[in-house]
C-alpha positions as MATLAB code, in Angstrom:
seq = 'XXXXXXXXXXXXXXXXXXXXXXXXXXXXXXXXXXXXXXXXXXXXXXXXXXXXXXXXXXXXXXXXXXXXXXXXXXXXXXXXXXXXXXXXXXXXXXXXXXXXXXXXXXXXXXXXXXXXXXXXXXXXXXXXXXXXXXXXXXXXXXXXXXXXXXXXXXXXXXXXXXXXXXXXXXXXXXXXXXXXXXXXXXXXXXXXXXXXXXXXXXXXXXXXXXXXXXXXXXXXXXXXXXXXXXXXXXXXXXXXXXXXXXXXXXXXXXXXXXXXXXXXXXXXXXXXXXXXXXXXXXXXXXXXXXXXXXXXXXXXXXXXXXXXXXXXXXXXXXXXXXXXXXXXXXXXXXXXXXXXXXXXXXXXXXXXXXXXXXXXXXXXXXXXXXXXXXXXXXXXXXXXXXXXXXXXXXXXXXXXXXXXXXXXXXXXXXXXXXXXXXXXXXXXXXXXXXXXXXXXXXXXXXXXXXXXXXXXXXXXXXXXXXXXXXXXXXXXXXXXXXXXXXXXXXXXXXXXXXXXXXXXXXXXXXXXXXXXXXXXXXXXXXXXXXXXXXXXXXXXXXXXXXXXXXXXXXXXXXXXXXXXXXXXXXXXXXXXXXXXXXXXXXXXXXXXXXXXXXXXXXXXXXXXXXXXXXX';
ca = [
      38.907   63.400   32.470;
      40.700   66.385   33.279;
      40.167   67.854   36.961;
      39.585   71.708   37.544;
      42.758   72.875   39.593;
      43.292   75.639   41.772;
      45.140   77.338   38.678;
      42.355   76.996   36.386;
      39.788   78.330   38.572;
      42.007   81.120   39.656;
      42.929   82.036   36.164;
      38.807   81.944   35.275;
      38.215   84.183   38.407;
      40.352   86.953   37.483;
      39.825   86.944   33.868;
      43.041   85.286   32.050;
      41.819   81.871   30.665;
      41.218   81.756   27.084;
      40.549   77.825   27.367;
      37.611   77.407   28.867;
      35.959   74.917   26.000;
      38.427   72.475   26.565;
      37.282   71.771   30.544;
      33.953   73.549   30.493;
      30.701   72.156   29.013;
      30.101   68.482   27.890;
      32.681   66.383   26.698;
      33.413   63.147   25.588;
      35.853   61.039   27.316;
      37.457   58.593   25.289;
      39.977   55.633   26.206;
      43.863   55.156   24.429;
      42.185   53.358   21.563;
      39.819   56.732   20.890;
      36.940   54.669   22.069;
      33.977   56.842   24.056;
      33.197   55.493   27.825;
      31.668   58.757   29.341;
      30.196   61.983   28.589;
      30.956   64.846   31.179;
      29.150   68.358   31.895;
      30.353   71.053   33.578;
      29.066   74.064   34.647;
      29.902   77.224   36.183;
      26.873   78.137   38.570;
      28.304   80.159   41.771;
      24.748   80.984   43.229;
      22.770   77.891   42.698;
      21.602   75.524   45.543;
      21.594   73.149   43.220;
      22.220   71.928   39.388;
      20.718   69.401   37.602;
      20.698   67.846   33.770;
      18.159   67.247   32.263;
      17.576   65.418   28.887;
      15.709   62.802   26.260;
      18.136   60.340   27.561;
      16.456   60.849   31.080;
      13.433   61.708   30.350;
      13.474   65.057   31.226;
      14.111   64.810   35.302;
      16.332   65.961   36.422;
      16.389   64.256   39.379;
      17.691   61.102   38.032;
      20.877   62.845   37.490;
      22.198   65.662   40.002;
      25.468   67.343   39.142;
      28.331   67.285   41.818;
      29.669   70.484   43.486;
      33.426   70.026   42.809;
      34.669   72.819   43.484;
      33.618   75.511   46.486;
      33.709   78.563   43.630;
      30.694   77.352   42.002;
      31.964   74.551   39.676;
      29.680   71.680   38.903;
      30.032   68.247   37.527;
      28.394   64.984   36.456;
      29.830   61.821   34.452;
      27.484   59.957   32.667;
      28.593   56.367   31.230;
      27.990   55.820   27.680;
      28.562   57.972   24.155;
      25.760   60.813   24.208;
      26.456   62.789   20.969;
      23.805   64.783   19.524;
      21.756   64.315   22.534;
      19.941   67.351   23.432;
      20.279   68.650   27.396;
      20.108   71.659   29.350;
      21.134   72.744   32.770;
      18.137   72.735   35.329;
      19.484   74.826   37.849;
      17.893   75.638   41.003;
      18.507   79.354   42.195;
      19.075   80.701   46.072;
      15.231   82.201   45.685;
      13.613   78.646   44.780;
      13.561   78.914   41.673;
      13.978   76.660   38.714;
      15.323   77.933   35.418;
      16.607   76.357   32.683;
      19.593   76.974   30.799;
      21.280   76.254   27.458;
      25.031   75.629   28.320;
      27.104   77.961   27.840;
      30.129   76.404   26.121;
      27.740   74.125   24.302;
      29.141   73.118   20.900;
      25.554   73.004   18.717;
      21.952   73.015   19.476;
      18.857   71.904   18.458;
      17.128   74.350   15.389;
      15.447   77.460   16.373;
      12.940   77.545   17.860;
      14.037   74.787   19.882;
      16.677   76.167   22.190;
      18.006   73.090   24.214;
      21.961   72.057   23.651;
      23.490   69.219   21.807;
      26.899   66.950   22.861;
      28.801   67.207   19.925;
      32.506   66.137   19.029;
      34.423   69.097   17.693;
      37.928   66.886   17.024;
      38.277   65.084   14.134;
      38.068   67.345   10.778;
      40.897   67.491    8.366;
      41.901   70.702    7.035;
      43.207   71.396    4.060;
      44.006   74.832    4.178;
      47.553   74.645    5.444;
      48.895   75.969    2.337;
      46.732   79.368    3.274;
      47.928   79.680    6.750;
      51.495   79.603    5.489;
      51.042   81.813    2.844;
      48.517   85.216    3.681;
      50.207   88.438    4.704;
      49.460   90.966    7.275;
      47.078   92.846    5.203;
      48.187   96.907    5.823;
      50.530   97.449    2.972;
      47.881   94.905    0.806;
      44.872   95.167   -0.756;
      41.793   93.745    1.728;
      38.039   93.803   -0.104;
      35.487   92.707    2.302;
      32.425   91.104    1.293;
      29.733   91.209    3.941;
      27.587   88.269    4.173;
      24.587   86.864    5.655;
      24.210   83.293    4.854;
      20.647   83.018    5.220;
      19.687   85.645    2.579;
      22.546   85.174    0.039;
      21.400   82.436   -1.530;
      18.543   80.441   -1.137;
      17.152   77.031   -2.181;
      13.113   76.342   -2.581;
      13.010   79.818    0.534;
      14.627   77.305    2.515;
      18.133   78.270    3.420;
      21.234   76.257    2.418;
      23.580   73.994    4.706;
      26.930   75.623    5.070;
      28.470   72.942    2.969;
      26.150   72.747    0.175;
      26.470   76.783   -0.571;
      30.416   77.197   -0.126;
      31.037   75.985   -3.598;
      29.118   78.329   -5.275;
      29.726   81.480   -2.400;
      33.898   80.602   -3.114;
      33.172   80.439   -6.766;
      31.253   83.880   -7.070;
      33.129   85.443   -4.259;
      36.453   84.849   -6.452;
      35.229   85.785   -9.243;
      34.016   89.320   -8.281;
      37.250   90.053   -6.932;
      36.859   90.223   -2.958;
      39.621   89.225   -0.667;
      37.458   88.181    2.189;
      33.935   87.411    3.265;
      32.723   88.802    6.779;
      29.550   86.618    7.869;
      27.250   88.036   10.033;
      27.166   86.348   13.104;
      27.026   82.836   13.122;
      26.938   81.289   16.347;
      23.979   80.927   17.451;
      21.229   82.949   17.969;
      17.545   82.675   18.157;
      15.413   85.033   16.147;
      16.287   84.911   12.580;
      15.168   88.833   12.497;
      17.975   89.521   14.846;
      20.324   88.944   11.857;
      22.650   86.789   14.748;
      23.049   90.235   17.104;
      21.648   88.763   19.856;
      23.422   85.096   20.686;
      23.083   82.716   23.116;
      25.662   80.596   22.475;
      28.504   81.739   21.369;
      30.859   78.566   21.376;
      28.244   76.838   18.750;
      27.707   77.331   15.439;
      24.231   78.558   14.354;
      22.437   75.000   13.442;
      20.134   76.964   10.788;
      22.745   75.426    8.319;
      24.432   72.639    9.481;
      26.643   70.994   11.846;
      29.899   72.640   13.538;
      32.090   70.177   10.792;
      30.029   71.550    7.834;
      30.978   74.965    8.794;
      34.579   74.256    9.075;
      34.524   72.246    5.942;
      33.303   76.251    4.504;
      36.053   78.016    6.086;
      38.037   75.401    4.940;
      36.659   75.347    1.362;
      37.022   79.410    1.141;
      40.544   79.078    2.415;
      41.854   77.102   -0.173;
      39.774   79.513   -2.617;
      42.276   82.031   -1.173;
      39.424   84.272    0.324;
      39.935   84.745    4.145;
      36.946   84.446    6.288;
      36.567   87.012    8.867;
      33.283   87.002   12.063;
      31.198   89.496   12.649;
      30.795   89.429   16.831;
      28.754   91.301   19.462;
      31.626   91.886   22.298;
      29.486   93.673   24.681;
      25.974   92.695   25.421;
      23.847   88.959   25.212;
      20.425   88.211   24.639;
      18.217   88.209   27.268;
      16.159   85.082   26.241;
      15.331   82.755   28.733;
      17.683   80.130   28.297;
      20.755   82.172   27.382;
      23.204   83.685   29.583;
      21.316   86.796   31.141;
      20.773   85.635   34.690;
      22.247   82.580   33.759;
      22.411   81.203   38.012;
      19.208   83.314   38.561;
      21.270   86.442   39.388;
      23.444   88.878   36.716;
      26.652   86.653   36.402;
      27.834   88.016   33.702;
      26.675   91.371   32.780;
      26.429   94.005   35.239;
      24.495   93.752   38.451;
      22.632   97.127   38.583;
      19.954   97.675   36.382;
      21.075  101.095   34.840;
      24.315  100.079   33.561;
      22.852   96.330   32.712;
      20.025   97.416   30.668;
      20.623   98.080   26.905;
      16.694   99.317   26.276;
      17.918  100.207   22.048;
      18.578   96.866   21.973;
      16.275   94.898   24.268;
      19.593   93.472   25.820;
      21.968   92.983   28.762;
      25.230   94.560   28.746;
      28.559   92.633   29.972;
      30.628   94.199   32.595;
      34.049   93.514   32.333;
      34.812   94.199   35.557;
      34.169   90.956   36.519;
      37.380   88.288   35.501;
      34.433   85.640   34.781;
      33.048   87.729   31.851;
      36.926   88.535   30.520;
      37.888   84.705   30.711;
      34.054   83.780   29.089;
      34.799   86.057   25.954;
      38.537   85.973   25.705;
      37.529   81.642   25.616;
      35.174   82.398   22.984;
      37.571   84.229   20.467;
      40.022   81.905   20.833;
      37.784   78.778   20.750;
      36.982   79.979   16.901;
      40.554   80.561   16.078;
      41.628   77.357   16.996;
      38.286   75.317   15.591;
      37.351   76.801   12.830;
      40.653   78.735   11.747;
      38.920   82.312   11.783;
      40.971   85.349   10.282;
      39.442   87.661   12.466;
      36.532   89.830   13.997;
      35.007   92.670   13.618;
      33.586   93.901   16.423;
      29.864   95.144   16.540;
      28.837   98.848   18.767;
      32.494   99.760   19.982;
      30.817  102.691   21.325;
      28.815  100.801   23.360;
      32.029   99.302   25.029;
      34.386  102.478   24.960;
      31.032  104.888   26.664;
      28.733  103.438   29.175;
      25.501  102.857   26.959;
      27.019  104.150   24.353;
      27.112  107.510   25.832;
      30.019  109.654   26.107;
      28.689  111.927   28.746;
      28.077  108.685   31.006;
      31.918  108.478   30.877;
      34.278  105.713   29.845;
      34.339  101.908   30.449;
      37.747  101.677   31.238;
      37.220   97.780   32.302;
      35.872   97.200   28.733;
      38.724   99.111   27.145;
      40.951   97.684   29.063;
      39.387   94.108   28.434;
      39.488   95.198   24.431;
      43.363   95.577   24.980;
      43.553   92.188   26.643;
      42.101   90.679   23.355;
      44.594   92.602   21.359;
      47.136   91.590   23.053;
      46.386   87.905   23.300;
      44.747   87.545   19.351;
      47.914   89.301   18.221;
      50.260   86.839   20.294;
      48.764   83.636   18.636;
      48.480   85.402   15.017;
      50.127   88.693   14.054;
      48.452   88.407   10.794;
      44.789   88.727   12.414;
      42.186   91.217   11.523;
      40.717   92.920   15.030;
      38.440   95.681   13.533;
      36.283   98.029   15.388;
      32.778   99.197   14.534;
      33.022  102.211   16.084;
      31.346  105.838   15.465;
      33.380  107.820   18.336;
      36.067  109.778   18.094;
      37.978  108.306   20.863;
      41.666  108.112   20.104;
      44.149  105.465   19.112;
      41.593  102.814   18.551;
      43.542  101.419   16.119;
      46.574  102.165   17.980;
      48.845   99.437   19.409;
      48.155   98.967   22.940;
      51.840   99.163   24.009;
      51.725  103.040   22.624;
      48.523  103.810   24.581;
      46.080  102.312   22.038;
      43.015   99.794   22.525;
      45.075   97.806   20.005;
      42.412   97.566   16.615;
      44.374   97.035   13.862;
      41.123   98.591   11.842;
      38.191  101.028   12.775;
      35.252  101.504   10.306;
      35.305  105.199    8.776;
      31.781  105.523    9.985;
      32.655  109.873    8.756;
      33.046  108.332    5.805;
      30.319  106.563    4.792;
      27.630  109.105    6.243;
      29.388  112.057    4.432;
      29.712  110.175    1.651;
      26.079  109.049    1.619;
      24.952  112.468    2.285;
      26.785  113.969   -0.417;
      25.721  111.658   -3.269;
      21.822  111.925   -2.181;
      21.730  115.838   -3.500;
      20.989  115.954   -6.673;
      24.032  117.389   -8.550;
      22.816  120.785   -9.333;
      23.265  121.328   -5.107;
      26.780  119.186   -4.567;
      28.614  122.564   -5.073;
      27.516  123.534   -1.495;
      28.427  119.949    0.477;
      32.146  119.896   -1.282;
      32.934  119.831    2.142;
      31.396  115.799    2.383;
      33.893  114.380    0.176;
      37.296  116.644    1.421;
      36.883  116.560    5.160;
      37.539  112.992    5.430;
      40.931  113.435    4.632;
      41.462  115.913    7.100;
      41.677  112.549    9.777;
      42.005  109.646    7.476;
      45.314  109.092    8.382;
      44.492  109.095   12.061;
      43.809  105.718   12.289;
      43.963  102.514   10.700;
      40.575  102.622    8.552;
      38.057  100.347    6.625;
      35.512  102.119    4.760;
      32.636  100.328    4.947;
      29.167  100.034    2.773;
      27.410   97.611    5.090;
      24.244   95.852    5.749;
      23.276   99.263    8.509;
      22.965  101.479    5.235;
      20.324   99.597    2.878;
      17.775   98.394    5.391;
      15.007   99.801    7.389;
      14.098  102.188    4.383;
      17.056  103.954    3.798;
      17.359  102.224    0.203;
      20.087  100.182   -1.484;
      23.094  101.799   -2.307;
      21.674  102.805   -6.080;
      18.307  103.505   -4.860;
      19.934  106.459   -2.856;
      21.021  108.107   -6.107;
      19.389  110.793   -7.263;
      18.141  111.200  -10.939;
      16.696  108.682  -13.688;
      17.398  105.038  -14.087;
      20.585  106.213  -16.161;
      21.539  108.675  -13.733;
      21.053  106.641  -10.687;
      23.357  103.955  -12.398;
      26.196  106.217  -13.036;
      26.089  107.832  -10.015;
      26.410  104.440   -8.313;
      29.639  104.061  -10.033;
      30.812  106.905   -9.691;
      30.388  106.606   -5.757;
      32.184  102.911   -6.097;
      34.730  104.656   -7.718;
      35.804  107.391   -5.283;
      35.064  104.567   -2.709;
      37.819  101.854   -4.206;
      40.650  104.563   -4.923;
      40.027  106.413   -1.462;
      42.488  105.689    1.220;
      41.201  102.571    3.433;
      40.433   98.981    3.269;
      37.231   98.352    1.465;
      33.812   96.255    2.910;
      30.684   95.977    1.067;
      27.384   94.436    1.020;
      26.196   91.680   -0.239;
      23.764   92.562   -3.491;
      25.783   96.100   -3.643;
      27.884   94.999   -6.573;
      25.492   94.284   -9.185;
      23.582   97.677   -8.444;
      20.405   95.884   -6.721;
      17.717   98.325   -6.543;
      15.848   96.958   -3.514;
      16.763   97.235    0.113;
      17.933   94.086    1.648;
      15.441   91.585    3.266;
      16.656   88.973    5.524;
      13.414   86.651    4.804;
      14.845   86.246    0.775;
      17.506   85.719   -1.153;
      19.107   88.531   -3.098;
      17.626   89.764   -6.534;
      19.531   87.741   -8.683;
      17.291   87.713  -11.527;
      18.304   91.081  -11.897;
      21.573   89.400  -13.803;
      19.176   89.026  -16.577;
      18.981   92.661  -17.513;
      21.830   94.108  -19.489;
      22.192   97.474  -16.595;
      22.753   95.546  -14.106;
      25.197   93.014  -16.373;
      27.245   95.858  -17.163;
      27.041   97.162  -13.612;
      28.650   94.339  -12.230;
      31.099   93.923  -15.197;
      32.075   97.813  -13.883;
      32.345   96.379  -10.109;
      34.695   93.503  -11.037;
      37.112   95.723  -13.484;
      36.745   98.465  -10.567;
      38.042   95.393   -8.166;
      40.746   94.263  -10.449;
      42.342   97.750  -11.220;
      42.527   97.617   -7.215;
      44.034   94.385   -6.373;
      46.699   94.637   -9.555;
      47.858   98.402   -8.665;
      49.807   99.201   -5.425;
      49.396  102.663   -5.413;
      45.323  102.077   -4.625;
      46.651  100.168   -1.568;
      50.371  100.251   -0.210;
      49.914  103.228    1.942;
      46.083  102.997    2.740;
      47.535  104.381    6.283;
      50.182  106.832    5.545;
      49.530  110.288    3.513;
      52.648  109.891    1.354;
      49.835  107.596   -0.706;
      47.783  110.819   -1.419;
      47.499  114.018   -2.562;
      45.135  116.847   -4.034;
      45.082  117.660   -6.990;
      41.953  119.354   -7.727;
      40.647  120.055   -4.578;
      38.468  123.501   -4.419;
      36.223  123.145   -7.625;
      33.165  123.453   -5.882;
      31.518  125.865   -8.258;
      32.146  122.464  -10.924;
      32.085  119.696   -8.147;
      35.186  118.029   -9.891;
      37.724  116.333   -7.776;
      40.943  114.812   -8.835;
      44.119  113.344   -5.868;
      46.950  111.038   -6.824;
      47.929  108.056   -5.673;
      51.126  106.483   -4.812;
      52.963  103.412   -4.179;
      57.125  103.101   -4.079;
      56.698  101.933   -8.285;
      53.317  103.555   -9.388;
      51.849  106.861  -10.152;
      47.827  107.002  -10.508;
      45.466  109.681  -10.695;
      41.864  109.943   -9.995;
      39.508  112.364  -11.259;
      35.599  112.239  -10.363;
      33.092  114.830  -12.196;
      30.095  114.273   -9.826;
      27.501  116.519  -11.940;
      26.154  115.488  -15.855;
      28.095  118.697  -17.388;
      30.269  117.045  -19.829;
      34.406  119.198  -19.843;
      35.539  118.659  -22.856;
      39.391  119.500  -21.835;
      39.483  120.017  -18.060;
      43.378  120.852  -16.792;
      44.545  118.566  -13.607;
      47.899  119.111  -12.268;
      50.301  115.853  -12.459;
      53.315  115.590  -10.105;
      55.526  113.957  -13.716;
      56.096  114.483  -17.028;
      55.082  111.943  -19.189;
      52.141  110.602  -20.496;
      48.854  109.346  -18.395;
      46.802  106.413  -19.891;
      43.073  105.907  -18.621;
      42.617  102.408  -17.041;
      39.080  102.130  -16.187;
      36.436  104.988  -16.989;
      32.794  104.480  -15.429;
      31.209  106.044  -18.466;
      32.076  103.553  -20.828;
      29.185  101.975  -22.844;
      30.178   98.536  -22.227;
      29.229  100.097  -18.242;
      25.742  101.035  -19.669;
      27.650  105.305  -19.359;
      27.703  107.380  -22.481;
      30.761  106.216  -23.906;
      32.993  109.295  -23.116;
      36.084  108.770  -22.355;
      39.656  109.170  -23.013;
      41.303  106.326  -25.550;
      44.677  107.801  -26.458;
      47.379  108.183  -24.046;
      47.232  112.228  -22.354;
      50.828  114.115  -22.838;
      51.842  116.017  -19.891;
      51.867  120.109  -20.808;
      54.421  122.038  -18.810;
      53.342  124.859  -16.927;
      52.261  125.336  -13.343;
      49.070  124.441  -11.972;
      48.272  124.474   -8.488;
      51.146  122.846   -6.404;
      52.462  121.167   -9.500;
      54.684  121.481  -12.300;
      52.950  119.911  -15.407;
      48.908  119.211  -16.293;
      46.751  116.919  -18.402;
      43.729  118.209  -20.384;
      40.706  115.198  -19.780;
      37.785  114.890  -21.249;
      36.096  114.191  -18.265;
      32.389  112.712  -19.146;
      28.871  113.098  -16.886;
      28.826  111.743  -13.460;
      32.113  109.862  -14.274;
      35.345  108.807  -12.532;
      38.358  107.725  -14.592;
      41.571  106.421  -13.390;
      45.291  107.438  -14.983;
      48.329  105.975  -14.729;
      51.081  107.375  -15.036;
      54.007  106.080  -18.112;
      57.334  107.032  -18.097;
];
């Protein structure tokens, strides 16, 4: 049994422990020979009169076992004889007003399946990984090529509507996930949570693994499995506000613990939540605890982390002025994530422009290593909605991007937020016919792999799925069985290969030696064409984003030489027209725009193509 010191309560008070799940919550105590002789609880509970457990083993009173006040802070305690895995408790905890409540614990390792919301002892020692060879071997992704695939478990895949345990679908999730070319999966959150329509945004307990599929050990044994696939796993993870159910942690001692204690800066009304306030060293020490806990357990690559403007702006709202305690706290987790992994992924889902999010926080930054281009993606979006005869007057949407892309570290991201709640799937946004649609959906993949910045997309995006995505259902994969959407996805995976084989798509993501305009002011045409660079690689890009075929259209090359097409979204075997370039194209001298030498395409309708440049 290990007793709460002085140091450990001080270092929970103002905000520094990050290892609170090894003395917090219920534990098994075991003897030399790893035998079990106890199970303890503890709780944190400053402004109860009084905490009890209560439990099937008990019969529900709480009476029959009263937890100890061990320490005068708030700490509480109780040591039960006996091995009391997987039975269900909760915290009965009696508040200063006389009232009884009843809590989930808070560092609770599982729980009983929603809708049933009560806690349940669990072991979390004793799984042996097998992904050692992984650890040793992945590289700090910024000069490599990272291709994100968002994931929600529960919809992926399903089996008979029911959904599948995490270590019944990581076979096929590795299998598929390899094959299409991603780097990485990012799960939606999966600690748990208790309405399924929340999609895991509002938790309750966020040191336990969502028990819709499986235990804590089947979930590692999926991390695990994807690790030795060679895909990283990465956790999507709601920094700043918690559900306000019941038996979560809103109120959790019958007053606001951990978020804030007035109502105006507590209440998140968009959201039907309760905002943190990290202000207070409990909250810090809670969070920084939780991050670590699923670094250490389940061997996490990283987070992304949900409504940064909600942390950076009070509310989300810049004229309500900063959060510098949240920023602050976000700077903290940099600092102490980056200390036990240099290697991790700390992104930010954030739609300000606040500076240096992706900064390092010992040059001023919050200390991000990535920021979603959130400019991106709605320009973007915008831009490929008009119908083609009108893209001449929104050039601007696909330029001004670079204007700042170099400003911070960016992933450009095609997520879940932009094919739900009727805004249509990423094809169904196209304008035009079924043809049309299709080929400007490549086309839009296409500027979106070769543009500067780490990729993430959606689940269901790469194989061109025409309806918005449903949480309640599985994706459309019956739409494999038509040949469009066969030859879409055959597009997405060369699209993805061309990307992970060829530097220059990658190596300097974050530095504008990687790019440069080539055709850049063609509005009247709504052709584009930019190079880019690694230190041994040459490409070029050109996208003709209206159906008017140019038979020999002149792009200026920075070398001589000759330029062979790679990958050309019009191909037939992508369900396009078929026109494309097959023989090498011979540099012509002469000067065009900032260069000395140009090619003459044939650049097909609503096509991108990709050179490369031979010596």
């Amino acid at each position: 049994m290990r007793l709460i010191s002085d140091f450990d309560v001080n270092e929970f008070l103002l905000g520094r422990s990050s290892n609170l799940y090894e003395w917090m919550g219920a534990h098994l105590l075991k003897d030399e020979q790893g035998a079990v002789y106890a199970t303890q609880y503890t709780v944190y509970a400053p402004n109860a009169k009084e905490v009890r457990l209560i439990s099937s083993f008990n019969n529900y009173e709480g009476w029959k076992h009263v937890l100890t006040k061990i320490h005068h802070m708030g700490f509480f305690r109780i040591e039960i004889p006996g091995n009391q895995e997987y039975e269900i408790y909760k915290y009965e905890i009696h508040t200063q007003k006389n009232r009884i409540i009843y809590k989930a614990d808070p560092f609770g390792f599982t729980s009983e399946i929603r809708p049933l919301t009560s806690s349940k002892v669990y072991d979390m020692e004793g799984y042996a990984w097998n992904d050692s060879l992984w650890n040793y071997t992945k590289k700090k992704s910024y000069q490599e090529p990272l291709l994100i695939y968002e994931v929600h478990l529960g919809s992926w895949k399903r089996k008979f509507g029911a959904f599948i345990p995490y270590n019944e679908i990581v076979d096929q999730l590795a299998a598929y996930v390899k094959d299409q070319g991603f780097t990485h999966i990012e799960l939606l959150p999966i600690y748990e949570y208790p309405l399924d329509d929340s999609w895991g945004y509002q938790g309750t307990g966020y040191f336990a693994a969502t028990s819709r599929y499986g235990s804590p050990k089947d979930l590692m044994y999926l991390i695990d499995k994807m690790h030795q696939a060679g895909i990283g796993v990465i956790l999507d993870w709601v920094l700043g506000h918690i559900c306000k159910d019941a038996h979560g942690l809103s109120f959790f001692d019958g007053t606001p613990l951990f978020e804030f204690n007035d109502k105006d800066r507590r209440e998140n009304v968009t959201w039907g939540t309760d905002n943190l306030d990290f202000s207070k060293g409990i909250t810090r020490s809670f969070m920084l605890s939780a991050l670590t806990f699923w670094m250490d357990y389940y061997h996490v690559d990283g987070y992304r982390i949900d409504a940064v403007s909600n942390l950076i702006y009070y509310l989300g709202t810049k004229s309500k002025g900063v959060n510098q305690d949240a920023v602050n706290f976000m700077r903290q987790i940099s600092f102490h994530l980056f200390g036990k992994d240099d290697r991790v992924l700390f992104m930010a889902e954030d739609s300000t422009d606040f500076p240096y999010v992706t900064h390092p926080v010992d040059t001023g930054g919050i200390g991000f290593n990535y920021k979603w281009n959130m400019g991106f993606m709605n320009d973007v979006l915008r831009y490929f909605k008009e119908d083609p005869i009108y893209r001449q007057y929104h050039h601007d949407k696909i330029t001004f991007g670079l204007v700042y892309a170099f400003n911070e570290q960016f992933v450009l991201p095609f997520s879940h937020d932009e094919v739900v709640h009727m805004k249509g799937s990423l094809v169904n946004k196209m304008p035009g016919d079924y043809f049309q649609k299709m080929a400007n959906w490549r086309l839009l993949l296409t500027l979106w792999m070769t543009h500067p910045g780490k990729k993430l997309l959606f689940m269901g995006q790469e194989f061109a799925s025409f309806s918005e995505w449903a949480f309640q259902k599985e994706l459309d994969w019956n739409l494999f069985s038509f040949p469009a959407h066969q030859q879409a996805n055959r597009f997405f995976k060369d699209l993805a290969q061309v990307y992970l084989h060829h530097p220059a798509l990658y190596q300097y993501d974050h530095d504008p030696k990687g790019f440069e305009w080539s055709v850049v002011n063609d509005s009247a045409q709504s052709v584009f064409a930019y190079i880019r660079r690694s230190d041994k690689e040459t490409m070029v890009v050109i996208l003709n984003m209206t159906p008017n075929v140019h038979e020999s259209y002149e792009i200026g090359v920075p070398k001589s030489g000759r330029y062979e097409e790679i990958l050309n979204s019009d191909k037939d075997i992508y369900f396009g027209s078929n026109q494309y370039n097959g023989t090498q194209l011979k540099t012509i001298k002469g000067k065009k725009d900032q260069f000395e030498y140009y090619i003459k395409p044939k650049l097909g309708p609503l096509s991108g193509m990709i050179l490369i440049h031979k010596k």
